[in-house]
N, C-alpha and C positions, 0 to 999 in steps of 0.2 A: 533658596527659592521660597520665595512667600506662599504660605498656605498650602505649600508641598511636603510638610515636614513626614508625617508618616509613610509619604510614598518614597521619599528617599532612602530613607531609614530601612524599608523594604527592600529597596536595588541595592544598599551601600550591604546590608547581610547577606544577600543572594551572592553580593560579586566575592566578598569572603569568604565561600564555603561556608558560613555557619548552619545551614540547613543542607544536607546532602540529598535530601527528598525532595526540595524544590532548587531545577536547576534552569528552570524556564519559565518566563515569566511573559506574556503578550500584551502590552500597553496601547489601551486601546482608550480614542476621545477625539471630538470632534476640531477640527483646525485651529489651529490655534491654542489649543489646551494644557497646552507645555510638555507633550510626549517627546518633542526634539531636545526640549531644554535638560530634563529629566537623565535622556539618557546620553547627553554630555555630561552632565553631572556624577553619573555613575562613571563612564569610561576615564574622569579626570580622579577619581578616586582610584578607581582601578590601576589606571597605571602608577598614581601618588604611591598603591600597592606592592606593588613587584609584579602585578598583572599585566600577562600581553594581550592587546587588543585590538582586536578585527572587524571592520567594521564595511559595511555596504548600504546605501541609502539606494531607496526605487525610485524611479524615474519615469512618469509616465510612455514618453519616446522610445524606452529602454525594454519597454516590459514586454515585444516582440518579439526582444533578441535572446534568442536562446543561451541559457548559460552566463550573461552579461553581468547577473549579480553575483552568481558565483566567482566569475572574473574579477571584479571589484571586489572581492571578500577576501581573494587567498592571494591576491597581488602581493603583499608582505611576505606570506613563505612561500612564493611559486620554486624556491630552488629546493622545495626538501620534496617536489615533487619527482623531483628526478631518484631519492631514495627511496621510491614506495619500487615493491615487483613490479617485473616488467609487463604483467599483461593488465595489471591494475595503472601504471604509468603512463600505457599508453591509450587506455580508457578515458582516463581524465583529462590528461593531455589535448587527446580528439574532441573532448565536450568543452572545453574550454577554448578550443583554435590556435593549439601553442607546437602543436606537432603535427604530423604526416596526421592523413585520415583511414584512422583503421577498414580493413577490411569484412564486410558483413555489415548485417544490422546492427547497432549501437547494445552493449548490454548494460542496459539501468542501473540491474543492481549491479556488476560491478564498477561501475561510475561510482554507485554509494558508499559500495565499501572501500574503494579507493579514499572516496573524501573523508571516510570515517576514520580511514590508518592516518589521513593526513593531519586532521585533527587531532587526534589522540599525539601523536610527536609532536604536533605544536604546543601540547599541552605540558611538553618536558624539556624543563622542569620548575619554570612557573608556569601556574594554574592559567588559563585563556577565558578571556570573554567576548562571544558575538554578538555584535551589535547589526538588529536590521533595522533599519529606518524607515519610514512609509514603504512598510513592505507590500501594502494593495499593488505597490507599482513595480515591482520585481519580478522579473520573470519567473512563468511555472516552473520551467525544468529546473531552474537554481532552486526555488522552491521543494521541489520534489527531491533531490538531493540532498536538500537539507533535513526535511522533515525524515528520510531514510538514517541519513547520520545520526542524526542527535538522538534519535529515541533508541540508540543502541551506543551511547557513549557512558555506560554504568559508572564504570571506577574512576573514568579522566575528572581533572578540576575542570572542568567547562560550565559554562553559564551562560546561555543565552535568554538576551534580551530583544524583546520583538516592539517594534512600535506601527501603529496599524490606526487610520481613520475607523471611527465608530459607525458601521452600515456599511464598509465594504469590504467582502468576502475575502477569507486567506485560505485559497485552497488549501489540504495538508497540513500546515503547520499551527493551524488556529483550531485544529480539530483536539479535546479533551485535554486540553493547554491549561494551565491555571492564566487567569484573565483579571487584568486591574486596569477596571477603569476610572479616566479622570473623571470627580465630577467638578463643576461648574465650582470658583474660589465663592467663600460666604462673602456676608459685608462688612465684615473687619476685614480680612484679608485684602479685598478687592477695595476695601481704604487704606488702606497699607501700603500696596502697590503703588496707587496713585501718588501716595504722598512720595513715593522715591524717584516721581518722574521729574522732569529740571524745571517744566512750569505745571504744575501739578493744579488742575480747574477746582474752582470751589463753588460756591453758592449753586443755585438752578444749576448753571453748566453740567457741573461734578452730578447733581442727579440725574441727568440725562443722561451722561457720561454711564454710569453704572449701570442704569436702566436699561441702554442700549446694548451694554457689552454681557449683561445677562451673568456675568462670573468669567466671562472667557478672557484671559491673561492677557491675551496679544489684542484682544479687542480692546482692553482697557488700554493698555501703550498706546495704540495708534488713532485712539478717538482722542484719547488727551491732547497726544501730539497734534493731531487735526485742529481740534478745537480752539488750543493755544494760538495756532498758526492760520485761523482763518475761521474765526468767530462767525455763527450760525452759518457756513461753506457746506453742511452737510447736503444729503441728495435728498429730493422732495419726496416725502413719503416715505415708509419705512421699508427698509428691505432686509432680505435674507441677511445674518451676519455677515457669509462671507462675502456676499453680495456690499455691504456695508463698506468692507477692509477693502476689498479690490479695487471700488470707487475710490476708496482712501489713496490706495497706492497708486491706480493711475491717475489723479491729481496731482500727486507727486512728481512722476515721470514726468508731466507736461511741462514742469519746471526747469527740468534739466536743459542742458543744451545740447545742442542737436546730436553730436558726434557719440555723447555718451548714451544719450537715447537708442541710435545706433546698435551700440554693445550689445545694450539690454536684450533688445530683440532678436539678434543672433548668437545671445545667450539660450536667451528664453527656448530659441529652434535647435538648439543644440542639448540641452536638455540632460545634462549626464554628471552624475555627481561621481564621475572617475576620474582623479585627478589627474593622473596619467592620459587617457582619452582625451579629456578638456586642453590640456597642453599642448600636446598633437595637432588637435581639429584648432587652436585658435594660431598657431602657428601656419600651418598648412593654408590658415585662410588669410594669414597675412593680417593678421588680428593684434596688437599688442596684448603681454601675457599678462600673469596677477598681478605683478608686482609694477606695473607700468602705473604712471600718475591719470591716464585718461581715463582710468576706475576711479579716480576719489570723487567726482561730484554723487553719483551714486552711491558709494559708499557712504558719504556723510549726508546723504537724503535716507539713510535706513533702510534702502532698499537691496543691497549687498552687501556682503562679508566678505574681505580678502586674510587669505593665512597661505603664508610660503606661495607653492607655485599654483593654488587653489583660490578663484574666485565663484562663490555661489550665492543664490538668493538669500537673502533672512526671511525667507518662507515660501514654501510652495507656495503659497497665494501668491504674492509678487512674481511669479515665473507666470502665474494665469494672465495676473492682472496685466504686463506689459506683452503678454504675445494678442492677447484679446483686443488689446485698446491699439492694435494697429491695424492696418485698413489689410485688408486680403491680397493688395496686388505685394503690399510691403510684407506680408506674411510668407509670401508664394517666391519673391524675392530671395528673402532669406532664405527660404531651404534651397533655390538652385544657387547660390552661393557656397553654400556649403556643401551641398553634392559636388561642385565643380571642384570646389577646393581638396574633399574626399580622394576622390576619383576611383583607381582601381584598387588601393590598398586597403578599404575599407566597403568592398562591396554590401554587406546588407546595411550600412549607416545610408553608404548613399542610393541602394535602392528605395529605403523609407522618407528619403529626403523628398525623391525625384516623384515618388507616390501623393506628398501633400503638398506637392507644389502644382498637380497635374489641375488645370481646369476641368478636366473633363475625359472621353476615353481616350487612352495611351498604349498603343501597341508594344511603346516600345519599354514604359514602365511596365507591362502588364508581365513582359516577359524578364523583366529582371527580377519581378516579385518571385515568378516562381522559382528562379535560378534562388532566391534568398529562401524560400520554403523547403525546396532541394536537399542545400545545404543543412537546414537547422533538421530536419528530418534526418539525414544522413547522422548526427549527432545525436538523434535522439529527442530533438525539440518538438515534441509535437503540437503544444499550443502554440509556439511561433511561427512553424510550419502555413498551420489553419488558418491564422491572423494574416501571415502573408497572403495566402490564397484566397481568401475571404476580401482583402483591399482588390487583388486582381480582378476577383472578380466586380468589384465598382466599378472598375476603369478599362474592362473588355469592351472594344467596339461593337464587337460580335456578341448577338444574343444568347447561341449555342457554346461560343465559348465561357458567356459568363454561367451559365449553367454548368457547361462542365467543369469548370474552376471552385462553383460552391463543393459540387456532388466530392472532387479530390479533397477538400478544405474540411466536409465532412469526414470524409475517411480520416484523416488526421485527427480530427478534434475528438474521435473515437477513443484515443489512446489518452488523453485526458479524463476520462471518466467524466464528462459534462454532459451527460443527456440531454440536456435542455438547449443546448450549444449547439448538440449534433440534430437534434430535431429542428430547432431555427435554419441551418445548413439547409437540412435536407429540403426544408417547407420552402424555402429561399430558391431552390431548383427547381421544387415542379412549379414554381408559380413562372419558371423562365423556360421553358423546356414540354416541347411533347414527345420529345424521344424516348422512346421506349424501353432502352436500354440504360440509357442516364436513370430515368426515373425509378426503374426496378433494382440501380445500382445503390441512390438513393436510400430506397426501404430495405435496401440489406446491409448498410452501413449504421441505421438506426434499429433496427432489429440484432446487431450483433450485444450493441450496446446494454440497450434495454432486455434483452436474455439473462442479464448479471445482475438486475434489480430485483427490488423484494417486492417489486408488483407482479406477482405472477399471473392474478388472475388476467388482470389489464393487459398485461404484455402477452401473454399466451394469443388472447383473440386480436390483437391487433397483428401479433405475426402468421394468426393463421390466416387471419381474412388475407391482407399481403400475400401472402402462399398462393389462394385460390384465386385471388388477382391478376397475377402472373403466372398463373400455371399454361396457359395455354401460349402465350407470346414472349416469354421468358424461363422456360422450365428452369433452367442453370438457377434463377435468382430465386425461383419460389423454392427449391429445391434446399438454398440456401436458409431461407425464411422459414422453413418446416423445419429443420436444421435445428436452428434458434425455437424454433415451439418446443423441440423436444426435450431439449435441456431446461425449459422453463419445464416442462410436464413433468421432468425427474424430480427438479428441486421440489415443486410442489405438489406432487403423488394424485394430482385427482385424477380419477378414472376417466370421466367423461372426455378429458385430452385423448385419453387413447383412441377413442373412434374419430376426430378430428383429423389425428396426426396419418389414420390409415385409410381415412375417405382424401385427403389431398394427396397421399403418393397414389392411390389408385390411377390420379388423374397424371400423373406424369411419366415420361415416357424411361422405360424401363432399360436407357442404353450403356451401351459397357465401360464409356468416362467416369456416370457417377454412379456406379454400382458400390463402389465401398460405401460412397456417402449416406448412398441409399440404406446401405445392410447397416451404418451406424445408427441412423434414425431408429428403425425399428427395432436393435437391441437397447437404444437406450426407452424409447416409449416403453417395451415391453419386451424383456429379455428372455423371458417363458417361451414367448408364442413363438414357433417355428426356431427353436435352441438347434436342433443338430441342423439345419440348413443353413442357419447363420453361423455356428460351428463350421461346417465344411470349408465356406466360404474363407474364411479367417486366415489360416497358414500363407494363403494365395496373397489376399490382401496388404498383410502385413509384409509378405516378401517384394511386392512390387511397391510398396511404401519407400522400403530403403532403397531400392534400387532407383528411383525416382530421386531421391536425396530431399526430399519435403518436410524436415521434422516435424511439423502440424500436424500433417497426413498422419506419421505415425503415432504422436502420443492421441491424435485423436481413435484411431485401432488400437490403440493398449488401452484403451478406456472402453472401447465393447470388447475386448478381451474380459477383463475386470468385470463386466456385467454379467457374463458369462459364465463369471466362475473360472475363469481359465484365468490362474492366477500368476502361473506359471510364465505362460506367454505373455502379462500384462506386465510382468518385471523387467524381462529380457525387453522389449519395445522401449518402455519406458527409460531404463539402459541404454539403451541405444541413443535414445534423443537426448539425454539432460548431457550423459558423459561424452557421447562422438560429437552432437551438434551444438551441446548449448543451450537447450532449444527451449528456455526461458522468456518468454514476450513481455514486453511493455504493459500486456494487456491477459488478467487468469484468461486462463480458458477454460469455457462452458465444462463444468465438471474436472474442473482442473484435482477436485479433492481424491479423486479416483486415486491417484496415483500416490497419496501417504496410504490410501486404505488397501491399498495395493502392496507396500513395507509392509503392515498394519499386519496383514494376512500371513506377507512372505517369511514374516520373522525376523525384518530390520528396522526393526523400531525407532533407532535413531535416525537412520535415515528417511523416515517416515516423518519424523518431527522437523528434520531439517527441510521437508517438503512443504510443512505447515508455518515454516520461517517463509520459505521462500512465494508463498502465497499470499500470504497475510504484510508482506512488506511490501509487495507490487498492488493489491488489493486496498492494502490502508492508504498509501500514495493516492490512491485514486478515488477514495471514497465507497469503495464497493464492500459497502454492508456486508452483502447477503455471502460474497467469497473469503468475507476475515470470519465470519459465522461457522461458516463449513471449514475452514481451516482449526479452528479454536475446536472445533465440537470433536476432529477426529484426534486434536492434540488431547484432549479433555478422555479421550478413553482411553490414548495410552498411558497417561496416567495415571489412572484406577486400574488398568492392570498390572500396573508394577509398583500399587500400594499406593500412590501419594493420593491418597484418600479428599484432604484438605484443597490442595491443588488441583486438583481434576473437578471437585466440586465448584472454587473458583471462575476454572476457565469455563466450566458449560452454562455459567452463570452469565458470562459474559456474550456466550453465544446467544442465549436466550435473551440476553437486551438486545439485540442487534435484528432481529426477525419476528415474525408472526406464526405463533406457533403451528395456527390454522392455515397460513398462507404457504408456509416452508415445511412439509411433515418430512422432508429428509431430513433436516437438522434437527427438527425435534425429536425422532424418532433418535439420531444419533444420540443426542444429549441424554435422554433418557438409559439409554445404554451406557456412556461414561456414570452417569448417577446409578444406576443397579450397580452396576460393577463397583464404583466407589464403597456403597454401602458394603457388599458382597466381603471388600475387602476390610471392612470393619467388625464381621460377621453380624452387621443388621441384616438378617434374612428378611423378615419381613417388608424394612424398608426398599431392602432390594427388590423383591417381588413387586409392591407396587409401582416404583419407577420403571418395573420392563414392563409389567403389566398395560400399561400406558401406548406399549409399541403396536398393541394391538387394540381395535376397538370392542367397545361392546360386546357384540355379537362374534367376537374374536376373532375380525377377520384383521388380516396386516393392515398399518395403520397406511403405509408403505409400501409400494408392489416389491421394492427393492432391499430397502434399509431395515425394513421389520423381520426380516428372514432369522436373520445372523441369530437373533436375539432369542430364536428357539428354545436350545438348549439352555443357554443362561436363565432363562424362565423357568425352565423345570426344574435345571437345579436347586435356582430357590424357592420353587414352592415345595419340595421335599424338605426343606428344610425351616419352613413357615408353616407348615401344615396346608398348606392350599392345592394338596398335588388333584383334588379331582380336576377342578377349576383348568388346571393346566394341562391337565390328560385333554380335556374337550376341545380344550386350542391347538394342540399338536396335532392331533387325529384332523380336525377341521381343516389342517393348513398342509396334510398330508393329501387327502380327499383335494382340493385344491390345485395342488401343485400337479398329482396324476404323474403320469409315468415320463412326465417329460422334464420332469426334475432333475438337475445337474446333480452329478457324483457329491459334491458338496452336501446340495441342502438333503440331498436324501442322509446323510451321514446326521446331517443336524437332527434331519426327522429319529435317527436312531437311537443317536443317546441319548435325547429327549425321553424317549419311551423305555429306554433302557432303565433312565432314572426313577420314572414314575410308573414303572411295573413292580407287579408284587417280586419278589427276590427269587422266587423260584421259577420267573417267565423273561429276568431280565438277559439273562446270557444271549440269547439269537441275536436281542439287540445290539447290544458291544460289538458282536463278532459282528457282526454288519456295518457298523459305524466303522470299524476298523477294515473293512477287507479290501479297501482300493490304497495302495502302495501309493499313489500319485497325493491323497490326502496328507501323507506325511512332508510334503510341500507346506503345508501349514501348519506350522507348527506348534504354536500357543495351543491352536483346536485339536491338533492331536494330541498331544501330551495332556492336554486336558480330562481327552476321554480314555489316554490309556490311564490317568489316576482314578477316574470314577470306577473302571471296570476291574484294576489291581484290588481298589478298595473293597469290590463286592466279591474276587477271590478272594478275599483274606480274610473277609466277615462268614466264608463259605467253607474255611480251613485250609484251600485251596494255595498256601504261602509259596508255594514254589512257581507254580505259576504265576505268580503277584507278584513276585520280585525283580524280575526283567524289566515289566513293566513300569515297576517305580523307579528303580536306574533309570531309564529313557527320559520317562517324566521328568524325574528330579535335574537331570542333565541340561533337559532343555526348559524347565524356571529359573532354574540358573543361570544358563546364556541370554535370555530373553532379561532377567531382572525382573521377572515375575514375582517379588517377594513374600504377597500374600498364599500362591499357588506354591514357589517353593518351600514357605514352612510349611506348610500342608503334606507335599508329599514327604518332605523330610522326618515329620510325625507318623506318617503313613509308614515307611521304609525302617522306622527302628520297632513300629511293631512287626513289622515284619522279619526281625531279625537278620535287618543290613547293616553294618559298620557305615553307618552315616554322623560322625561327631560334627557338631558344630561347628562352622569356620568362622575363623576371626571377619576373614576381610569383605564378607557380604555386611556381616554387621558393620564394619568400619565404614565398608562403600554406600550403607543406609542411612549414616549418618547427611550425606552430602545431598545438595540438592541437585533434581531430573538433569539441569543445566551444567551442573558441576559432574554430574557423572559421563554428561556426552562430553567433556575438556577434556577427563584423565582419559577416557576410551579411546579419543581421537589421537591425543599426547601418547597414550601408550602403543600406539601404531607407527610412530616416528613422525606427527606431524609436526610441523610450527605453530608458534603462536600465531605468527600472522596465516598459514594456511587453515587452522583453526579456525580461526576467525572469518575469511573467507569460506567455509563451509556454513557455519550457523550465524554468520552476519551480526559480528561483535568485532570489537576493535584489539586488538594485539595485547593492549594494556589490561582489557576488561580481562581476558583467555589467560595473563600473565599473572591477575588478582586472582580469579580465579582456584588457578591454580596454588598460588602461595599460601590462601585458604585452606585448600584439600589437604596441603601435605600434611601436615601434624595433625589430622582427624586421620587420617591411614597411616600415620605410622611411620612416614619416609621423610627422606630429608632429599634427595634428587631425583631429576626426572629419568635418570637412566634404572631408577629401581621400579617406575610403574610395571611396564611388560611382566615381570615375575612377578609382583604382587596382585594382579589381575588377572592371569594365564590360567584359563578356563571359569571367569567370572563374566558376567551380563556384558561386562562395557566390549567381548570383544564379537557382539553380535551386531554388526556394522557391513557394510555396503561388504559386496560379496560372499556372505556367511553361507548363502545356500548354494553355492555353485559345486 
């Protein structure tokens, strides 16, 4: 390729493995810029390789249909689908259209990690490379599956390569991608070109010739060719490039004869670079196939390519240029041609047919679109859902209907993360619609959305106003819309929400349907105010949650559980929903982070981590900042409490580009907490101090009604050990006074050992013994074992060693199961002065060697899981869990996997899902 040399030279190392750090590359440039040519090149090398290769081109027509480019992609190994597990099997199976349709809502990620095991076996045992071609025009959800897969394909030979016009959006997959774009060929190259064409223009011509084509490759081919072929034939005046090429090309068609003209256009309406599909649909319509002779006048006009049973344009422009240059009635033609010839075996092809063939409104396409929305929903499509509903709505006769067709098209397009999509939706209804009920369904379709952005102040007042809107002739939806305020009022801690959120329920009517939803609002705006009456309330709640079978309902009551300090009950809920229901959405949920902070508490750390897997992969698919923020920031402290100092600093780094620190004080308060902590565990006392320092303001009040709490004690500890303990006496007492007597068993414990720390030594004992005296605190474990170290330490400093000794057992027992490294050498220093038989064990040190990731593989492996269940747990692929592992063994010592259990058996890895029952 002329004047491609370094860009190939780039694809031809990628597709070799010589870089294992870059395995994705997005090729991105304006039409015609040789991104098609490029990554032919690569895939001809590839397989010249021993490389197998997979390949999926977008499709305008196509980019409806749910799942269409994933169909197109894994057509080649659809049989090794049948070898994945059967609940992963039939996942993919259903999003694809190749099996029975599961039962329930569609689950995402196990679609992903279905296509992530599928990939990873394609990749054995030559290496794989995927190829997306104008991916602008590929469907989301194959999108979203993909972007899910690949950024959890560690160890496989994979290498994908993306080709994308420059200015149109790749949801997902074009997010923190490495990105090469074409530019424009110089003017040696672009005389280089020309001279390898067959009449290659010279003089004046040739300067125009370049002039016009600006460096664009295919612009120099097809002006040359023009020019050769119909000297000064251009179009008067100058136009867009591609505006240029399309003139070019449909000059050409005009040449052809009729029959082949023909083709072109129920090509063009057919639109599908699946070769399979293409074969189908030209037979079905009674079409001859590639290899028939009534393709070569096209062909040898450059306007098609035939290979095997595959005929397709030589450029998306040619597919523009010949469906444009035909008249509308020959346009409208064509697609009920092809819908007839479709018929029933390809419903959503020929609903979209019968859609751009409609003059005007169609009752009877209006209802096929939804029957195709239906469907792609039921699969989990939910941009092609919305696209369907959104065409119905064009073609409703009825005005009320096409209102209600956008307000559904919104709800869908919700699950996309496209605000901007779901606000056009919504604006799109009330400008059709004075129903009362549509329009208030409307603003609660966009307000669920915008509740997950990092506009909070913005979003807050638009959903309160909303609220007060419909308070009176919609309670259910304002209800809803306060709902959504309040989750914006947590994320972003300002006070002034709280009187908002409690002047709009005033006004709504106080009846016994939404009374949970009611009692949610106010513990998450303000968890303090009225604690034992939203206590009572709770057990009732939660019990009629399950009996209901709602899993929403319930994780949304394990999250004022959780607020509540009832950490207890916010397990058990939580439990309930992910293990009996599932109850994983398309879309976080408002405070979805509650629920690792909730492990966090419980003492299951891993499985707290795998809760910020499973947020951060539904969250990044989607674009939502502000919930991979809050994921990161609560992974980011358990990693500073179980020492990875380096990595915990990392990940809250990464939290903090993702937010505003003033906009978000939940996450910043959290981050600030993994950074104490991190330092804490370096013994930078000071630096620790000033990163909790930070949780509170000024005047030391919480920076945070909610998040600043925790961070009590952590503060005291290190200002005793900074020297700053007045400083920290003033803010504990302050936030004591504060809190008042309606402070949970919890933060009152926090308030104790705070004062226990930063009391003189001869006042701190009443502290301890209060911090310690509720039985139900040793639910949380990290916190207590924490404080029975502080308060052993000050018996032992007090002579008092026999009493200090139980103590540090307990402690030491539970750093150890938690992996608290920094806390267990500490107590274990603590415990030999105390004169305990505490020697050294190998295999903490061994197991410190490994990385956070590698130590959740041997914990999970050492419990009897699989690779691949593994893998389905922390959303890695079988190979990755398999390397992994192969890694660990000879840093611990073993050589099989039936020796982890005993070499583990009472070490951190086996504090995992059920450790506290």
């Amino acid at each position: 390729m002329i004047g491609r040399k370094a860009e190939l030279e780039r694809l031809f190392r990628m597709v070799n493995g010589a870089s294992a750090a870059e395995r994705v590359l997005v090729l991105r440039g304006d039409a015609g810029m040789g991104k098609s040519a490029l990554l032919d090149s690569a895939m001809r090398w590839a397989r010249a390789s021993g490389v197998r290769v997979l390949r999926a081109e977008g499709s305008e027509s196509e980019a409806n249909l749910a799942y269409s480019g994933l169909h197109q992609l894994l057509r080649p190994v659809a049989a090794a689908v049948d070898r994945l597990p059967e609940r992963q099997r039939t996942a993919l199976a259903d999003a694809l259209g190749t099996g029975p349709a599961a039962e329930g809502a569609p689950d995402l990620m196990l679609i992903g990690i279905a296509l992530l095991g599928l990939l990873s076996e394609s990749a054995d045992p030559q290496p794989l490379l995927l190829v997306l071609d104008d991916a602008q025009w590929l469907d989301r959800a194959s999108l979203d599956a993909l972007a899910f897969a690949v950024k959890r394909l560690d160890a496989e030979p994979v290498t994908l390569l993306i080709g994308v016009r420059t200015g149109d959006p790749l949801p997902t997959l074009g997010r923190h991608w490495p990105t090469l774009t074409l530019a424009p060929l110089d003017a040696a190259a672009a005389g280089r070109l020309l001279d390898q064409q067959p009449q290659s223009p010279t003089g004046r011509v040739r300067d125009q010739v370049v002039e016009q084509a600006a460096g664009n490759p295919l612009a120099l081919v097809e002006l040359a060719r023009a020019a050769a072929t119909s000297p000064g034939g251009s179009p008067t005046g100058p136009l867009p490039l591609t505006g240029e090429l399309e003139w070019i090309f449909a000059t050409r068609l005009a040449e052809l004869p009729a029959f082949a003209a023909q083709l072109l256009l129920l090509l063009a309406v057919m639109d599908t670079a699946d070769a399979a599909v293409l074969a189908t649909t030209l037979a079905a319509a009674g079409l001859p196939g590639a290899e028939d002779t009534a393709w070569r006048p096209a062909e040898e006009a450059g306007l098609v390519r035939r290979t095997g049973r595959t005929v397709r344009f030589a450029h998306p422009l040619v597919r523009s240029a010949v469906y444009h240059a035909a008249s509308r009635d020959a346009r409208r033609a064509a697609h009920l041609a092809l819908a007839d010839a479709l018929g029933d075996d390809a419903p959503d092809r020929r609903a979209w047919h019968r859609a751009a063939a409609a003059p005007g409104p169609d009752a009877g396409v209006v209802a096929a679109l939804e029957q195709t929305a239906d469907r792609a929903r039921r699969r989990g499509g939910h941009a092609a859902a919305a696209q369907a509903l959104q065409r119905a709505a064009d073609l409703a006769p009825d005005r009320a209907d096409r209102a209600r067709l956008l307000v559904e098209a919104a709800a869908a397009a919700v699950f996309t993360g496209d605000i901007t999509w779901v606000d056009e939706l919504a604006t799109a209804a009330r400008e059709r619609t004075d129903d009362a009920t549509l329009l208030a369904t409307a603003a609660v379709h966009s307000g669920r959305l915008a509740a997950l952005t990092t506009a909070h102040t913005v979003v807050f007042s638009r959903l309160s106003r909303a609220a007060r809107q419909w308070a009176a002739t919609d309670p259910d939806a304002a209800l809803d819309l306060i709902a959504g305020a309040a989750v914006v009022r947590f994320y972003s801690g300002e006070d002034t929400q709280r009187q908002e959120i409690g002047s709009v329920l005033a006004q709504l009517p106080q009846d016994e349907p939404s009374a949970w939803l009611r009692a949610w609002v106010r513990a998450v705006s303000d968890p303090a105010d009225g604690r034992d009456e939203l206590l009572a309330l709770l057990p009732q709640l939660l019990s009629d949650a399950e009996r209901t079978r709602v899993p929403e309902r319930l994780t949304t009551l394990a999250i004022m559980a959780w607020l509540l300090d009832e950490t207890s009950l916010a397990v058990s809920a939580f439990d309930t929903a992910f293990d009996r229901w599932q109850a994983y959405g398309p879309l976080p949920q408002g405070l979805g982070g509650a629920a690792a902070w909730a492990y966090v508490e419980y003492g299951r750390w891993e499985q707290a981590r795998e809760a910020c897997a499973q947020i951060t992969a539904s969250a990044s698919a989607l674009g939502l900042d502000h919930a991979v923020a809050c994921a990161t920031a609560v992974d980011a402290c358990v990693l500073a409490f179980q020492g990875e100092a380096a990595r915990a600093r990392s990940r809250a780094a990464e939290a903090l580009a993702l937010i505003d620190p003033l906009e978000s004080r939940s996450v910043a308060v959290y981050v600030r907490r993994a950074l104490g902590a991190a330092a804490g565990a370096e013994g930078a006392y000071e630096t620790a101090y000033d990163q909790l320092r930070l949780t509170f303001t000024a005047e030391g009040d919480p920076v945070h009604y909610h998040a600043s709490w925790p961070a009590l004690a952590e503060l005291a500890a290190a200002a005793v050990r900074s020297g700053r303990r007045d400083e920290a006496s003033s803010i504990v007492e302050r936030a004591a006074r504060r809190l008042g007597d309606g402070a949970s068993p919890r933060r009152r414990a926090l308030i104790s050992r705070a004062r226990a720390l930063l009391a003189d030594p001869e006042d701190a004992e009443p502290h301890f013994r209060a911090a310690l005296a509720d039985p139900a605190l040793e639910r949380r474990p990290f916190e207590h074992a924490q404080t029975l170290l502080d308060h052993a330490e000050w018996l032992r400093r007090r002579r008092r060693i026999t009493e200090a000794r139980p103590l540090l057992t307990t402690a030491l027992e539970t750093f150890q199961r938690l992996g608290a490294r920094p806390w267990e050498e500490r107590a274990r220093a603590e415990s030999r002065a105390a004169g305990l038989d505490v020697a050294a064990s190998t295999t903490p040190d061994a197991l410190a060697e490994l990385s956070p990731q590698q130590r959740q593989i041997i914990g999970l492996a050492a419990r009897g899981l699989t690779n691949r269940e593994i893998g389905e747990r922390l959303f890695l692929s079988p190979r990755t869990v398999g390397s992994h592992l192969y890694r660990s063994f000879p840093k611990l010592g073993i050589t099989a996997r039936s020796q982890l259990r005993d070499l583990i058996e009472g070490t951190p890895l086996v504090a995992t899902a059920g450790s506290q029952d």
